[in-house]
C-alpha positions in Angstrom: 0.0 0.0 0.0 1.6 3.3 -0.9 1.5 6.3 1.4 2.9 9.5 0.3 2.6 13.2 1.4 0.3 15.0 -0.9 -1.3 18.5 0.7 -0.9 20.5 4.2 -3.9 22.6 5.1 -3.6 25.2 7.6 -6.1 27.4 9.4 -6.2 31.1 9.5 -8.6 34.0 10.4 -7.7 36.3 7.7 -7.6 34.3 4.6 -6.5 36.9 2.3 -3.4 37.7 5.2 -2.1 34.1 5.1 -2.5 33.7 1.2 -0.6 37.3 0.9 2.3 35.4 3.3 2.1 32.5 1.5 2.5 34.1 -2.2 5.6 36.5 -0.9 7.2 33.8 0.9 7.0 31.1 -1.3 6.7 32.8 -4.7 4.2 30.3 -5.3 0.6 31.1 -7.2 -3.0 30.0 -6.1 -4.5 27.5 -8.5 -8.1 27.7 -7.1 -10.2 29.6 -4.8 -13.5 28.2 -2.5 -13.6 24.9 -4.2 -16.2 22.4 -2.5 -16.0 24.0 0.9 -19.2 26.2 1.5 -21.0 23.5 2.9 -18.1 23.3 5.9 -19.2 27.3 6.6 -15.3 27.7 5.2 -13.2 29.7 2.4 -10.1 28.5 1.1 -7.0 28.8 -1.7 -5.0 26.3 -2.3 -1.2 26.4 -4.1 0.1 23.8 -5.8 4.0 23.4 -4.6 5.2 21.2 -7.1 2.9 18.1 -7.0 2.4 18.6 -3.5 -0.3 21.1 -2.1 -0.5 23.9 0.6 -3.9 24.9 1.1 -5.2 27.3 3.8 -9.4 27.1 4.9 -10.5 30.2 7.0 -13.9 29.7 8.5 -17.0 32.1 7.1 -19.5 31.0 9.9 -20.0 30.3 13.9 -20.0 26.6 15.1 -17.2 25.6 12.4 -14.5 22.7 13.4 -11.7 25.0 11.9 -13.2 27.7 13.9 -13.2 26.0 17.2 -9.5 24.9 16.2 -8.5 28.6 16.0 -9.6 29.1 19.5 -8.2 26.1 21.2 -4.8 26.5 19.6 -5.0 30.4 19.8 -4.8 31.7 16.5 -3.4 30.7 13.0 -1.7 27.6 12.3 -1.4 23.9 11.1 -4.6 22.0 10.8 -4.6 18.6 8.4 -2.3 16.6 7.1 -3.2 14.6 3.7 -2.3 11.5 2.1 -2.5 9.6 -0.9 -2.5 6.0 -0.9 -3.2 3.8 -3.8 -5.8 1.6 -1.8 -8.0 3.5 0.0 -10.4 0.2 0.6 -7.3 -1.6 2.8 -6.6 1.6 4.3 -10.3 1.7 6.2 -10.9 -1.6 6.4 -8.1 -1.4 9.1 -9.3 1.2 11.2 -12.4 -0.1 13.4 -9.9 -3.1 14.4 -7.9 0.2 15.6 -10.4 2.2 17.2 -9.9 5.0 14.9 -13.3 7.0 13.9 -13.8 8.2 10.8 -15.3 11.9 11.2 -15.8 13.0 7.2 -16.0 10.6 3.6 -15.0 13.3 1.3 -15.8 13.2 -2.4 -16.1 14.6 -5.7 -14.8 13.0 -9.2 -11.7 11.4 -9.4 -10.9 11.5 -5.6 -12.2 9.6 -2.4 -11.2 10.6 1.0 -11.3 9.5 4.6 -10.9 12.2 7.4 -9.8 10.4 10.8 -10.7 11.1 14.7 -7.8 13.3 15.8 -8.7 12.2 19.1 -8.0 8.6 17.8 -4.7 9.4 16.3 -3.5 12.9 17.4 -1.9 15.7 16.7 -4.0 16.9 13.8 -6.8 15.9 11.3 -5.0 13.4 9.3 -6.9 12.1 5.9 -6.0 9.3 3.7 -7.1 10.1 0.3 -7.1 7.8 -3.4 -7.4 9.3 -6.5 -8.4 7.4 -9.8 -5.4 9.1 -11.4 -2.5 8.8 -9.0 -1.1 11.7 -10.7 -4.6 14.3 -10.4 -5.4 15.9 -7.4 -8.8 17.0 -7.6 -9.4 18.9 -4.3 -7.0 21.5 -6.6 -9.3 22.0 -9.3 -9.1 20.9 -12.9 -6.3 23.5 -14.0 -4.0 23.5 -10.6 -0.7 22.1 -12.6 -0.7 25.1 -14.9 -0.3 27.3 -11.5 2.9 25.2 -10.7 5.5 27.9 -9.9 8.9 26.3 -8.6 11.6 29.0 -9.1 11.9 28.9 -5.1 9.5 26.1 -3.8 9.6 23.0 -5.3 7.6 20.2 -3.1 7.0 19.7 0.7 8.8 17.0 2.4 8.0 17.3 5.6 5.8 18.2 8.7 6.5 18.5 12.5 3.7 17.9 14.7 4.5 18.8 18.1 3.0 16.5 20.7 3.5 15.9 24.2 5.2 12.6 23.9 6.6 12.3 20.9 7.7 9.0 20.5 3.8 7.6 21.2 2.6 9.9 18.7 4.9 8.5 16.4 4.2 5.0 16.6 0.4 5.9 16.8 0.6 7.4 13.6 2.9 4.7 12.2 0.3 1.9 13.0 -2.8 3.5 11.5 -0.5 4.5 7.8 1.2 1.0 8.4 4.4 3.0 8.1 7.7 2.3 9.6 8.5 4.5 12.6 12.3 5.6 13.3 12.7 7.5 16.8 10.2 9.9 16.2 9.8 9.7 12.6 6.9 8.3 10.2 8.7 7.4 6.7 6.4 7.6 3.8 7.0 6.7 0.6 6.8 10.5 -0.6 7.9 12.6 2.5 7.9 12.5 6.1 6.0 13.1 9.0 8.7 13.8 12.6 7.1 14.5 16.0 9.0 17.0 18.4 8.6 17.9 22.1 6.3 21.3 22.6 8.2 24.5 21.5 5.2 27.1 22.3 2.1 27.6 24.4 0.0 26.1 22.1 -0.1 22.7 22.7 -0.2 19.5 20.6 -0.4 20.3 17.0 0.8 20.8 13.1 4.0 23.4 14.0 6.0 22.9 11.1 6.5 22.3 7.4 9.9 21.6 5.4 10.2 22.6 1.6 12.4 21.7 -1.0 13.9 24.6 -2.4 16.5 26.2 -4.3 18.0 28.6 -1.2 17.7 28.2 2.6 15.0 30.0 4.6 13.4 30.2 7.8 9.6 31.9 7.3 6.9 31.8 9.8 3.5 31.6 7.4 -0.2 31.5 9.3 1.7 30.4 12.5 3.6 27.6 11.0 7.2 27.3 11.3 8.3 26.6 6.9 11.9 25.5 6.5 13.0 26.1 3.3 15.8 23.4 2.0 17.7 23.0 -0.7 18.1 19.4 -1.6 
């Protein structure tokens, strides 16, 4: 079964603040706008980053989950991590024997997606999702490779979830993506996922994202920590 890093969603008040943070730090473009998330009470952009996606959802509405994630983590920052896996079916036919909930089937053509019980897993929302084309990503809109911008970005490797023990974290997550598990690392077959002690006041959560890219940087974006690498 494969299991690779495909998109990193964060969650920010002022949508039109983050993407501004987003565009000048990573000199990357937004390939689509408010695509299928109304119905959450949400706005969003997402940005392709090579084949890999950053997408940020702002909430439009009371009562929202991402809403209710701003104010218990105090503001801006990570919020979902997603997958892709090439057999989605073996994925969730997994989880009851796991205790892990499954909180949203997401849909539309081409793509299928599960979105897990961060209380079952932790750390963040983590959703596993297939596609028919392992190459499309769907969730971007039909067009999102033309918006592909890599003269400083070129793909996200990485993402640091900071939990309170990191090394349980690590092998919880490693047993629901059937994923080896090294220290505090989950290997994937596109990516990683590493787990770090608390560096803030906010709690557990998605604190960090690493890019491939052609200089070094250190940028704080909608709260997150992005490290900018060259390869």
């Amino acid at each position: 079964m494969a299991m690779r890093l495909r998109q990193v969603v964060l969650v920010a008040g002022d949508l039109a603040r983050v993407e501004a943070e987003i565009v000048d730090g990573l000199a990357v473009e937004a390939c689509v706008h408010d695509l299928g998330v109304a119905q959450f009470g949400l706005r969003n952009v997402l940005f392709p980053v090579g084949d890999t996606l950053l997408e940020v959802v702002s909430p439009v509405e009371e009562g929202t989950a991402a809403g209710r994630h701003l104010a218990r983590r105090g503001g801006d920052g990570g919020y979902m991590v997603i997958m892709q896996t090439d057999d989605l079916d073996g994925f969730g036919d997994r989880l009851g024997d796991l205790g892990v909930r499954v909180v949203l089937e997401a849909r539309m053509p081409g793509i299928h997606g599960l979105h897990l019980h961060p209380g079952d897993v932790g750390g963040a929302i983590l959703s596993v999702d297939e596609t028919d084309d392992w190459t499309d990503w769907p969730w971007a809109g039909p067009d999102w490779r033309e918006h592909r911008r890599t003269g400083l970005a070129n793909e996200i490797v990485a993402v640091e979830v900071q939990a309170d023990d990191p090394a349980a974290m690590a092998g919880r997550w490693g047993e629901v993506l059937r994923r080896p598990v090294e220290d505090t690392v989950v290997a994937l077959d596109g990516g990683e996922v590493r787990f770090v002690t608390i560096r803030d006041d906010r709690g557990e959560g998605l604190a960090g994202v690493e890019v491939r890219a052609s200089r070094q940087a250190d940028l704080e974006i909608g709260g997150v920590r992005f490290a900018l690498r060259p390869a």
